[in-house]
N, C-alpha and C positions, 0 to 999 in steps of 0.2 A: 356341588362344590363351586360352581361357577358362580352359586345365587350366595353364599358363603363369602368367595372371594370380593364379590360386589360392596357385598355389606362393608366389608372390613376398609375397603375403598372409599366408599363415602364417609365411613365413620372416621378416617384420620383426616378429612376436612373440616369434619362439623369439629372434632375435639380439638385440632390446630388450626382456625380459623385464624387466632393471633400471631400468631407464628405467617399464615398462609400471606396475611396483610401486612404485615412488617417487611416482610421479603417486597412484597409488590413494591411499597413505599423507598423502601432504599433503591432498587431498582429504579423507579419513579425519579427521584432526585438526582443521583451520580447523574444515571446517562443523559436525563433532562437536560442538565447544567450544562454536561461536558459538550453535550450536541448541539443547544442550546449557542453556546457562547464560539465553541468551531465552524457553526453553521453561519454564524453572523458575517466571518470574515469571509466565507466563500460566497454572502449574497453579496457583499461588496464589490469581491472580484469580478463574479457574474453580469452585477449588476453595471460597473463601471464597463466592462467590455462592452457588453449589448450596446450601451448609449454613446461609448467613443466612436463605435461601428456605424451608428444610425446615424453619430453629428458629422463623420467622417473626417474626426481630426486630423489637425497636423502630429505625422510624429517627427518629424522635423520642425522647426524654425530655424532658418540659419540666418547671423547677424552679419553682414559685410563689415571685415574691418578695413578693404580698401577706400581709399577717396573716391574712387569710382562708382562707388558698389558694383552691383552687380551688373556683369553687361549683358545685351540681347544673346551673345551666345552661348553665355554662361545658361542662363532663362532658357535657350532653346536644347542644350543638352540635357538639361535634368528631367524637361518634357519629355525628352526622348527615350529617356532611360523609366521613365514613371507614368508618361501618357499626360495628354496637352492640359485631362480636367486635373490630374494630382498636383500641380506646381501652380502656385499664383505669388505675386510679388506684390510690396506695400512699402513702409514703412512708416516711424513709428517715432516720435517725438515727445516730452517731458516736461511741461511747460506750467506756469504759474498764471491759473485765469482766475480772475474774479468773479466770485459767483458770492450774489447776496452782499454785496461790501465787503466782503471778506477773501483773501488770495487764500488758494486751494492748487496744490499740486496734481495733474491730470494728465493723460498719458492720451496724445493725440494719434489716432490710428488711421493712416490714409491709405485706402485698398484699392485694386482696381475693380473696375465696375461688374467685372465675371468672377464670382465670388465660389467656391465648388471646396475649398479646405474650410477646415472649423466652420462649417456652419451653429449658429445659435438659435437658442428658441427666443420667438418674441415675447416678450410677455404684453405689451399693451402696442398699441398703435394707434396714432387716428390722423385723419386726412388732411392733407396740409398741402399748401398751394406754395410752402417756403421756396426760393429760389435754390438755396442750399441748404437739404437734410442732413441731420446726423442720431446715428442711434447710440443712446447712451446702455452706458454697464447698470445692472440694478443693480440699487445700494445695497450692502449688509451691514455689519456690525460697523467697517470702516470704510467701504465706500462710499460716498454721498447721493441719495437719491437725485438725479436730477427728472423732475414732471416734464407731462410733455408741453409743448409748447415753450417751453425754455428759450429763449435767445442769447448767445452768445458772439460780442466782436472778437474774433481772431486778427491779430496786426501780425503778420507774415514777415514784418521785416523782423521780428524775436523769432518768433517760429524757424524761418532760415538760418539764422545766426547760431541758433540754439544747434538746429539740424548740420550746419557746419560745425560746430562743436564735437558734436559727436561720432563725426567722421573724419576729426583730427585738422580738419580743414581752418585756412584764415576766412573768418568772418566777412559778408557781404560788408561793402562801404557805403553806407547810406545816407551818410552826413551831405554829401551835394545833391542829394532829391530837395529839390521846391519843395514848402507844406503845400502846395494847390496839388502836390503828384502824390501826397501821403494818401489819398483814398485809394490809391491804383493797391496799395497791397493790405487795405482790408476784405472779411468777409463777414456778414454777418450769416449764422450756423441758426437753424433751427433744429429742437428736440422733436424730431418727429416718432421714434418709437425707443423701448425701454428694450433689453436685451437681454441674454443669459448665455454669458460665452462656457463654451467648456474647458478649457483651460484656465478661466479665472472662476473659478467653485467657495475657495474658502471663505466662510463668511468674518476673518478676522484681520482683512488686509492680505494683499498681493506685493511682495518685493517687488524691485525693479529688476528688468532680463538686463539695463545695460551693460553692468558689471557681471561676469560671469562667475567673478570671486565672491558674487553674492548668492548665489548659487546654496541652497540648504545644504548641511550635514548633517549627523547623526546628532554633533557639538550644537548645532546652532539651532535644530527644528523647532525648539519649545523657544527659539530666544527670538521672534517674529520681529519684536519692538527695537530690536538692534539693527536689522538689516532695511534697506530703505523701501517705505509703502509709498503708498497710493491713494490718492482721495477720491480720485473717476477717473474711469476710460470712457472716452468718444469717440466714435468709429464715423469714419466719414471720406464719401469718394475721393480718389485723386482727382477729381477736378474740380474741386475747391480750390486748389492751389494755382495760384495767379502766374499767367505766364505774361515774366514783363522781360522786354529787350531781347525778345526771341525768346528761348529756352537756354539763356545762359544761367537763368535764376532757379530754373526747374532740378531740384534734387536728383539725385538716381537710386534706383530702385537699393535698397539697404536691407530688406527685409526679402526671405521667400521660403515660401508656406509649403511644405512636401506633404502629404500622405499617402503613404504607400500601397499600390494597386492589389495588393495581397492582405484583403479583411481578414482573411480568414487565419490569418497566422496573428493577427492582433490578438493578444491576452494581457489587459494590462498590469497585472503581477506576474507574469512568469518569465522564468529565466532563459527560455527559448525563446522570447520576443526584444530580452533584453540583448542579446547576441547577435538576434538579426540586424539588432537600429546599428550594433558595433561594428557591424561586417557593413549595411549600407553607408556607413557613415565615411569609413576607409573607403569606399567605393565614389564618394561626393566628393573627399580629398582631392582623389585622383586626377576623376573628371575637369574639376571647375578651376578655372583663370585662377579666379578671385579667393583673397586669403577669406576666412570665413569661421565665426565660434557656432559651433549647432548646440542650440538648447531642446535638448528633447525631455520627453515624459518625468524623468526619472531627477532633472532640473528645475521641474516646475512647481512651485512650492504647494502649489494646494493639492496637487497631484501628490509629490514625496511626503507631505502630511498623511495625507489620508493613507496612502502605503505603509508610512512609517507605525501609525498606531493602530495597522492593521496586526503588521507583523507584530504587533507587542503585546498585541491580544491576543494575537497566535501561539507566541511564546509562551504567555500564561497559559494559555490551554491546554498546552503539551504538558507542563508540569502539572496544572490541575488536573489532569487524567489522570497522571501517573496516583495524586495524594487520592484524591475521592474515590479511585477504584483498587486501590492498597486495601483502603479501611472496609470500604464496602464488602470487598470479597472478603476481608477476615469475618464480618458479620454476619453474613450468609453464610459461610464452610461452618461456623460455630453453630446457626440457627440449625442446620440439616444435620448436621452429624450427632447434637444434641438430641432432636427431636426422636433418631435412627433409636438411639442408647432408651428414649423413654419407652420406647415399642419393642424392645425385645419381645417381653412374655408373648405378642402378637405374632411377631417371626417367629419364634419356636411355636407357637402352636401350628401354625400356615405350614411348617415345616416337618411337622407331625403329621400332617394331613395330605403329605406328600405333593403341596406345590413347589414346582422347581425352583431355583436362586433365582433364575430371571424373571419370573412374575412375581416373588415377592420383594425385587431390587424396583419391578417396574410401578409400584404403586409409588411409591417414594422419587421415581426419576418424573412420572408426570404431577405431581406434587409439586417437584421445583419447575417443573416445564411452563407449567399454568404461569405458576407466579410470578417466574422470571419474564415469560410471555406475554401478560396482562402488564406489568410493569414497563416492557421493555415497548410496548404499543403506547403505552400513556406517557414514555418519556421521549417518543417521538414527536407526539402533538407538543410537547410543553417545552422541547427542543426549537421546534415550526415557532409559535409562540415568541418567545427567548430570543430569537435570531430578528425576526419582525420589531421586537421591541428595540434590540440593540440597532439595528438598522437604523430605526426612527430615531433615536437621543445621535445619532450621530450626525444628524439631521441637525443639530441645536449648534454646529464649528462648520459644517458643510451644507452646501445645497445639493443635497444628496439626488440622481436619476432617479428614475422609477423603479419600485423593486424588482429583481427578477422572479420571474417564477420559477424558475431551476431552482434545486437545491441538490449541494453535493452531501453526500451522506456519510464521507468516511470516517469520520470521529463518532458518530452514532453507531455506524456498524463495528467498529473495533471495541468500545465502549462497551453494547450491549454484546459480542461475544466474548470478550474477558469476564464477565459475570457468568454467563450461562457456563462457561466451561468451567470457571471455578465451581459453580453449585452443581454443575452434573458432575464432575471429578469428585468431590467430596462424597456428592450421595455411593457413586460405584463406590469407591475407597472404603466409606464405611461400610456400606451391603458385605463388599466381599470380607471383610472380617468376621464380621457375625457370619455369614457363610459358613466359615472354616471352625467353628465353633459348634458343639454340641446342642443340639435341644433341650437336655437335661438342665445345662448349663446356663443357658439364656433365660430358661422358665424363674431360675434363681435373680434375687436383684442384684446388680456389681454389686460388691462389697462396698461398704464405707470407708473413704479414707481412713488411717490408723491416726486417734488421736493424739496429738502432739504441740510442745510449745511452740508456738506460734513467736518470731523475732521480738517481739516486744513487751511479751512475758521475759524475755532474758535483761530485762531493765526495769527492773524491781521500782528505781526510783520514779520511773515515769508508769510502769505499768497499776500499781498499787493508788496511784491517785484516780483510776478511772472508776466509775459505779462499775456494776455486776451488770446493766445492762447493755455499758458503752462495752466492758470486756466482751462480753457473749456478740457482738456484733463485729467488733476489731476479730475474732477468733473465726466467725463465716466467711468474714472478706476475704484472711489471708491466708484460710484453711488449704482448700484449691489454688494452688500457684497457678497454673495456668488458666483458669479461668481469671483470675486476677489479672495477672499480665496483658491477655487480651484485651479485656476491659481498658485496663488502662493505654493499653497503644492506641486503641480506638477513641476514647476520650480525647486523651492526649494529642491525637493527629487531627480530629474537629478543632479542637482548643486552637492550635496549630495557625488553621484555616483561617479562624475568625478574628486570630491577630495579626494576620497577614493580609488581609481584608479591611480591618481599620485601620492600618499603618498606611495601606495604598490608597483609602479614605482622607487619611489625614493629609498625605502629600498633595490629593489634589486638592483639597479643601483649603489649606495654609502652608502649601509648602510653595506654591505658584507653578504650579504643573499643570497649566491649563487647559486640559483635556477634560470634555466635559464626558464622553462616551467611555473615558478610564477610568473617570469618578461615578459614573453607573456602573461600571463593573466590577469594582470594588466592593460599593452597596449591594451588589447581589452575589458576591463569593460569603460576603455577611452572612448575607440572608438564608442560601442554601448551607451555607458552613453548619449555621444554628438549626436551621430544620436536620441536615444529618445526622447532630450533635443527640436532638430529640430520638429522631430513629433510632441511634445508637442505643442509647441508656433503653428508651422502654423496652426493646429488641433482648438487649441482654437481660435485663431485670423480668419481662415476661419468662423467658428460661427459666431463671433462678425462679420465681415464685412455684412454676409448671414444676420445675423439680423439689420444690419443698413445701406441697401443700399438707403431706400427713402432716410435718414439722411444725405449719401454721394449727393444721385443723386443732394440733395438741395442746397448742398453748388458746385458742380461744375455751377448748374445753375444763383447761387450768382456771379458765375464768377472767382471760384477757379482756379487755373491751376493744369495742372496735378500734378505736383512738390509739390505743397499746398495739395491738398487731400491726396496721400501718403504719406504725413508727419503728414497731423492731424490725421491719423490710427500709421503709426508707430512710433508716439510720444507714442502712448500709450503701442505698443507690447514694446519698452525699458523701461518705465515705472514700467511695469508689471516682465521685463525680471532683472532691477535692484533692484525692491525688493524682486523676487525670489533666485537673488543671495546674498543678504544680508540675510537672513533668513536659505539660505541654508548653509551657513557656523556652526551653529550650527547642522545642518542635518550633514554635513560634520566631525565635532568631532565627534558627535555617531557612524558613519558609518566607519571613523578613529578606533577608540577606537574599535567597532566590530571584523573589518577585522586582524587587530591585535591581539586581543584578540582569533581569529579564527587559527590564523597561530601560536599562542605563539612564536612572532616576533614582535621586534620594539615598538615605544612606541610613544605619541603625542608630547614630547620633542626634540624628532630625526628629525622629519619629518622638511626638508628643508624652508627655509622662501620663496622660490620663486615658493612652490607648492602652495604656499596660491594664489600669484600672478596669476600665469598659469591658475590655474581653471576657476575662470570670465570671460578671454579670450576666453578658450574656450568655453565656454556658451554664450557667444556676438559674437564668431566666426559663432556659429548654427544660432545664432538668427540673423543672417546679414543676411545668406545664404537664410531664409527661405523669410526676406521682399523683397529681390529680385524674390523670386519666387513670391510673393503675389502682387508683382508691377503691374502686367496685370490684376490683377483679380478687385484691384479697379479701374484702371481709366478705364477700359474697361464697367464699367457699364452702362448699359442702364436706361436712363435718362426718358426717356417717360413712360416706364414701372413702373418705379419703383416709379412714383409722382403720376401714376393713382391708384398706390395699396391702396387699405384700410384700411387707422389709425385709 
């Protein structure tokens, strides 16, 4: 019995190998995707924490808005309160240098010479005998490279004036300096090395911290070109700065640099580090003399970028889990509970030969276990994958850390168990039915549906114009309601995907949503929409043939040719695949409307009239691809076999 039992085991693999592979494959896809595209924004979080922890940022900046700034005992309580390396003081001026003939707006940063917050990576350096060094910002899209060896004259008496400006103050009186005393407040600056701060990342332009009303929102993140940029930052000692007439001309400290002695509570997306900087910040209120705006993480624009379209990838991913693992699991519960109905006469006999329910439910549960298992292993590597790639295009708006090697896994694990439990719930569900059903009875095949007009037989004037071929086909499709239905919600909800995928295509493309890592994500909800789209159709359409090959074998015996039998199946997979696209066009508003709504971007007004077009395509592009595949499967059927089977 056992060598019996075995056979019958291997036999429902070798006979449902297609079935075995479509499973794997949908599997493959959903969880890929969803894991895939979740996993990207937690290497970012990952990733950004690791490297704010290693550059040991500031999560503080605070900007003195006293005339004084900041005084030594202000300086010396917050050391007290954070430790003497957390705290260091600068500041930070705004100024129009000529570089190349040309005036260029640059942000002059004078630090002191013990430098322990924001550290940066160098990127070049070389050795230089300049009296006075400075390290330049590397350029990106709108910074300006400046090479080394660069020289630059600084005239101090703008620079103070500028720097009294900004601290509400009247301007130095310069107009009774001699020109013989105008050299006492030059310097000439050499580029001696290139830099890479971590608080200035985005490669599309850095606002200015002066106004804090310039500070991003939600309103303004995508609107960079409205709020004021930067063309280079130059970092260079406070003692550059010329002391003339004692230190009546020497600025005071305006800027100062916190990061807090507690790494380990640094995460910079979560909402427990966002609470700590609000508690330490009430806590600096307290403390300090000096009135003072703090710009931390969540102010700083290439930081609230990269958060911002973190979260909005995040957002899509929650819903895209919700839609691909809807459809997924209807297509799985349908491939196993169908497969269950074709293996009756197999249970009644196993069941005659007195195997228990639970060995013959157990060939069928590791049936889906493989599948879902093999799949759910393969959409973990193409998740890994997925997340690496989006990582990197994000890299194309940011100068992105190094990746982490952590990966958080929960969108994959929830992902691949909403699947495994839907396919092992269907498989018990249907075992225990036949269970409860006689042997006699199961050896019998179901009955056939009782024939009946079909909705569009009751419309004479439309139905009488079709051939006898197109009727006999409209009559399969709508015969089975619920196979229909299914069909078509799973069409209809791919259809869905891949117009909510060019609509978010087309915003980034021409709507000016300049996101370039939202315009790869959009290209790839396409991508996997239409490979599902493929799963879909052949998945279901392999069923349907597996359940009507006598019905094939009879009409090739009729004298069909091959050309005729593949057309009277895939009259009906277009059938099926055009009123899944007509149906999913309102799937397609919602999922519009959604994704929008997700991004707070764009709107269903905007979206292009040729994404309406493009969609069907590509859902008829899958659906070619897959009746070519499914071409061998029907004319290839064995005729003898399938006439002796028992109806």
């Amino acid at each position: 019995m056992v060598k019996t039992y075995l056979k019958t085991l291997v036999r429902v693999f070798k006979k449902h190998y297609a079935r075995f592979l479509s499973v794997i494959f949908m599997v493959l896809i959903s969880v890929g995707f969803i894991s895939g595209i979740g996993g990207a924004v937690n290497k970012i979080d990952s990733s950004m924490t690791d490297y704010y922890k290693a550059q040991n940022v500031s999560d503080f900046i605070l900007k003195s808005t006293a005339q004084d700034g900041f005084t030594a005992s202000d300086v010396e309580k917050a050391r007290s309160l954070y430790g003497e390396d957390a705290v260091n003081t600068g500041m930070s001026v705004d100024v129009d240098l000529e570089i190349d003939g040309e005036k260029r707006l640059f942000r002059l940063c004078f630090e002191d010479e013990k430098r322990t917050v924001n550290l940066r990576e160098k990127k070049d350096a070389t050795d230089s005998d300049a009296e006075y060094a400075a390290s330049a910002e590397e350029g990106d899209n709108k910074l300006v490279s400046l090479p080394l060896g660069t020289e630059i004259e600084l005239d101090f008496r703008d620079i103070l004036s500028r720097l009294a400006e900004q601290e509400g103050e009247d301007a130095p009186d310069f107009s009774m300096i001699p020109p013989a005393m105008a050299g006492m407040f030059k310097r000439r600056v050499t580029v001696t090395e290139t830099v890479l701060s971590p608080l200035t990342f985005g490669l599309d332009g850095e606002p200015s911290y002066l106004n804090p009303a310039d500070t991003p929102t939600p309103e303004t993140i995508n609107e960079a070109n409205s709020l004021i940029t930067l063309d280079g930052i130059i970092y260079m000692s406070v003692d550059v700065i010329p002391v003339v007439f004692g230190n009546s001309l020497l600025p005071k400290a305006g800027d100062m640099y916190i990061a807090l002695p507690d790494r380990e509570r640094f995460n910079a997306f979560s909402k427990g580090y966002a609470n700590y900087i609000e508690e330490q910040e009430s806590v600096l209120k307290s403390e300090l003399e000096a009135e003072f705006e703090a710009i931390t993480l969540s102010k700083n624009y290439s930081f609230y970028s990269l958060k911002s379209y973190g979260e909005k990838v995040m957002g899509l991913t929650a819903f895209l889990l919700v839609v691909f693992l809807f459809i997924t699991g209807l297509v799985v519960q349908s491939n196993i509970s169908r497969l269950m109905e074709e293996e009756r006469s197999q249970i009644a006999c196993l069941r005659t030969l007195g195997y228990n329910a639970f060995k013959i439910v157990f060939k069928y549960v590791l049936f889906v276990m493989l599948a879902t298992g093999i799949g759910g292993v393969g959409a973990y590597f193409v998740g890994l994958g997925l997340s690496a790639l989006i990582y990197g295009v994000f890299g194309y708006s940011f100068v992105m850390p190094p990746m982490a090697a952590s990966m958080r896994i929960w969108f994959y694990l929830v992902a691949f168990a909403v699947i495994v439990v839907t396919a092992l719930l269907s498989t018990f569900l249907s075992g225990a039915r036949m269970m409860h059903e006689k042997p006699a009875n199961l050896l019998r095949p179901k009955a056939p549906k009782s024939g009946r007009k079909v909705i569009l037989e009751r419309i004479p004037l439309l139905w009488n114009r079709f051939s006898f071929k197109y009727k006999s086909s409209l009559r399969n499709v709508l015969r089975y309601r619920s196979r229909f239905i299914m069909t078509l919600v799973a069409v209809a909800g791919a259809m869905g995907l891949v117009l909510a995928g060019l609509a978010l295509l087309d915003m980034c493309l021409f709507g000016n949503f300049g996101s370039t890592s939202i315009m790869f994500l959009a290209a790839v909800i396409v991508v996997f929409a239409g490979l599902l789209t493929a799963v879909v159709i052949y998945t279901l359409t392999n069923i349907n043939i597996s359940e009507r090959e006598r019905e094939i074998a009879t009409l090739m015996v009729l004298g069909y040719h091959d050309k005729e039998v593949a057309g009277y199946i895939y009259r009906e997979i277009y059938i099926n695949t055009a009123v899944g696209i007509a149906v999913g066009y309102p799937f397609g508003l919602l999922f519009i409307w959604a994704v929008f709504k997700i991004i707070d971007f764009g709107s269903l007004a905007t979206v292009g009239w040729y994404v309406w077009l493009i969609a069907p395509f590509v859902t008829l592009l899958f659906t070619f691809l897959v009746t070519l595949i499914l071409r061998r499967k029907i004319v290839k059927i064995d005729m003898n076999n399938s006439l002796k089977a028992i109806e």
